[in-house]
C-alpha positions, 0 to 999 in steps of 0.5 A: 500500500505505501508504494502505490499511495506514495506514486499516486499522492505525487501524481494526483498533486502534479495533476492537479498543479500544486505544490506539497505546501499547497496540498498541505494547507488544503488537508490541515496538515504539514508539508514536511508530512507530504513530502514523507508520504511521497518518499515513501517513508510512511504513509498516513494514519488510516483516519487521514486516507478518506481526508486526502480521497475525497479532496481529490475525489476519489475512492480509499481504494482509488488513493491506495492503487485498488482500481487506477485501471477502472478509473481510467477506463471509465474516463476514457467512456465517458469523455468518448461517449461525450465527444460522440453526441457532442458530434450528433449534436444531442447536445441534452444527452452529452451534458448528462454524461459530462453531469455524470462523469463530473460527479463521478471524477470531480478533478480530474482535468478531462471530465472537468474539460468536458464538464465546462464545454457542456456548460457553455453550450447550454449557458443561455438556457440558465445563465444565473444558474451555472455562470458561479459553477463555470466561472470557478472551474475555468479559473481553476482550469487557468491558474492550475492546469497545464493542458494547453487544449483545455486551457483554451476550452476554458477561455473560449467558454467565458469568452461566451458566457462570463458578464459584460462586466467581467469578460475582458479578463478573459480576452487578455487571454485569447492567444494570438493564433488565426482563428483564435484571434481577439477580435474573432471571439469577440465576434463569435461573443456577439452573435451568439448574445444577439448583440447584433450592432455590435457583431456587426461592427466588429465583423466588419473590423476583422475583415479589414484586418484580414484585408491588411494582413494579406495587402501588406503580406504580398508586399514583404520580402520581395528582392527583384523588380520582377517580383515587385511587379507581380505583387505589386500588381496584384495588390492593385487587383485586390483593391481595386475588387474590393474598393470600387464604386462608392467605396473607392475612394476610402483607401485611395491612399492605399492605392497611390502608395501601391502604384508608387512602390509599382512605378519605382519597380518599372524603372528598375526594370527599365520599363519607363513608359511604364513607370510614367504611366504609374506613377501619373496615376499615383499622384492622381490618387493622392491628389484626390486623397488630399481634396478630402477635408481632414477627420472626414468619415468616410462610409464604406458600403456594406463591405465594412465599416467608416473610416476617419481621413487621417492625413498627418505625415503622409505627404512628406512619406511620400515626398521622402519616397519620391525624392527624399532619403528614403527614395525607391531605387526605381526612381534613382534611375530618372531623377534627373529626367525633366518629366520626373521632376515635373510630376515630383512638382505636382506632388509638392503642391498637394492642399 
C-alpha cells in the first residue's frame, strides 16, 4: 500500500498543479508530512486516507492503487461517449454524461474539460444558474492546469458566457493564433448574445484586418523588380475588387502608395513608359486623397465599416519616397529626367 499511495499522492498533486505546501494547507496538515508520504517513508494514519480521497475525489481504494485501471477506463467512456453526441449534436444527452462523469471524477482535468464545454453550450438556457459553477472551474482550469487544449476550452467558454462586466479578463487571454484571434471571439461573443450592432461592427473590423494582413503580406520580402511587379500588381487587383464604386475612394491612399512602390519597380526594370504611366496615376490618387477635408468619415458600403481621413505625415512619406532619403531605387534611375521632376512638382503642391 505505501508504494502505490506514495506514486499516486505525487501524481494526483502534479495533476492537479500544486505544490506539497499547497496540498498541505488544503488537508490541515504539514508539508514536511507530504513530502514523507511521497518518499515513501510512511504513509498516513488510516483516519487521514478518506481526508486526502475525497479532496481529490476519489475512492480509499482509488488513493491506495485498488482500481487506477477502472478509473481510467471509465474516463476514457465517458469523455468518448461525450465527444460522440457532442458530434450528433444531442447536445441534452452529452451534458448528462459530462453531469455524470463530473460527479463521478470531480478533478480530474478531462471530465472537468468536458464538464465546462457542456456548460457553455447550454449557458443561455440558465445563465444565473451555472455562470458561479463555470466561472470557478475555468479559473481553476487557468491558474492550475497545464493542458494547453483545455486551457483554451476554458477561455473560449467565458469568452461566451462570463458578464459584460467581467469578460475582458478573459480576452487578455485569447492567444494570438488565426482563428483564435481577439477580435474573432469577440465576434463569435456577439452573435451568439444577439448583440447584433455590435457583431456587426466588429465583423466588419476583422475583415479589414484580414484585408491588411494579406495587402501588406504580398508586399514583404520581395528582392527583384520582377517580383515587385507581380505583387505589386496584384495588390492593385485586390483593391481595386474590393474598393470600387462608392467605396473607392476610402483607401485611395492605399492605392497611390501601391502604384508608387509599382512605378519605382518599372524603372528598375527599365520599363519607363511604364513607370510614367504609374506613377501619373499615383499622384492622381493622392491628389484626390488630399481634396478630402481632414477627420472626414468616410462610409464604406456594406463591405465594412467608416473610416476617419487621417492625413498627418503622409505627404512628406511620400515626398521622402519620391525624392527624399528614403527614395525607391526605381526612381534613382530618372531623377534627373525633366518629366520626373515635373510630376515630383505636382506632388509638392498637394492642399
Amino acid at each position: 500500500m505505501k508504494i502505490m499511495l506514495s506514486e499516486n499522492l505525487r501524481r494526483m498533486r502534479r495533476d492537479r498543479n500544486l505544490t506539497q505546501e499547497e496540498l498541505a494547507s488544503y488537508l490541515g496538515i504539514s508539508f514536511q508530512a507530504i513530502s514523507k508520504w511521497e518518499r515513501n517513508e510512511g504513509y498516513p494514519d488510516i483516519s487521514m486516507l478518506p481526508v486526502i480521497a475525497n479532496f481529490f475525489g476519489i475512492s480509499v481504494d482509488t488513493l491506495i492503487g485498488n482500481d487506477v485501471v477502472t478509473k481510467e477506463e471509465r474516463i476514457r467512456a465517458y469523455c468518448t461517449e461525450y465527444e460522440r453526441l457532442n458530434k450528433d449534436g444531442d447536445m441534452d444527452a452529452a451534458a448528462v454524461v459530462a453531469e455524470k462523469a463530473y460527479r463521478d471524477y470531480p478533478y480530474d482535468w478531462q471530465v472537468i474539460d468536458i464538464y465546462i464545454r457542456s456548460l457553455t453550450k447550454g449557458y443561455s438556457e440558465y445563465p444565473n444558474e451555472k455562470l458561479p459553477e463555470l466561472r470557478s472551474l475555468c479559473h481553476m482550469i487557468k491558474d492550475k492546469c497545464t493542458d494547453a487544449k483545455i486551457r483554451m476550452h476554458a477561455v473560449y467558454s467565458m469568452l461566451f458566457a462570463e458578464t459584460d462586466d467581467k469578460v475582458e479578463e478573459w480576452f487578455s487571454e485569447v492567444p494570438g493564433t488565426y482563428d483564435y484571434t481577439e477580435g474573432e471571439r469577440r465576434e463569435d461573443r456577439y452573435l451568439e448574445r444577439d448583440q447584433m450592432d455590435r457583431y456587426r461592427h466588429q465583423k466588419q473590423s476583422n475583415m479589414m484586418q484580414l484585408f491588411l494582413y494579406l495587402y501588406e503580406k504580398l508586399g514583404a520580402n520581395l528582392s527583384t523588380p520582377q517580383q515587385k511587379i507581380a505583387a505589386y500588381k496584384v495588390r492593385e487587383s485586390l483593391l481595386c475588387a474590393l474598393f470600387r464604386g462608392e467605396n473607392e475612394i476610402c483607401l485611395k491612399y492605399r492605392y497611390a502608395f501601391n502604384q508608387l512602390e509599382l512605378a519605382s519597380a518599372f524603372f528598375e526594370c527599365g520599363c519607363k513608359n511604364d513607370g510614367y504611366a504609374t506613377l501619373e496615376k499615383s499622384i492622381q490618387s493622392f491628389v484626390q486623397w488630399f481634396s478630402i477635408p481632414q477627420n472626414e468619415e468616410l462610409h464604406f458600403v456594406e463591405l465594412f465599416d467608416t473610416l476617419t481621413v487621417k492625413r498627418q505625415g503622409i505627404k512628406e512619406n511620400v515626398l521622402s519616397f519620391l525624392i527624399g532619403n528614403k527614395q525607391l531605387s526605381g526612381f534613382k534611375s530618372v531623377c534627373d529626367e525633366e518629366k520626373f521632376a515635373t510630376l515630383s512638382e505636382e506632388l509638392k503642391n498637394m492642399v
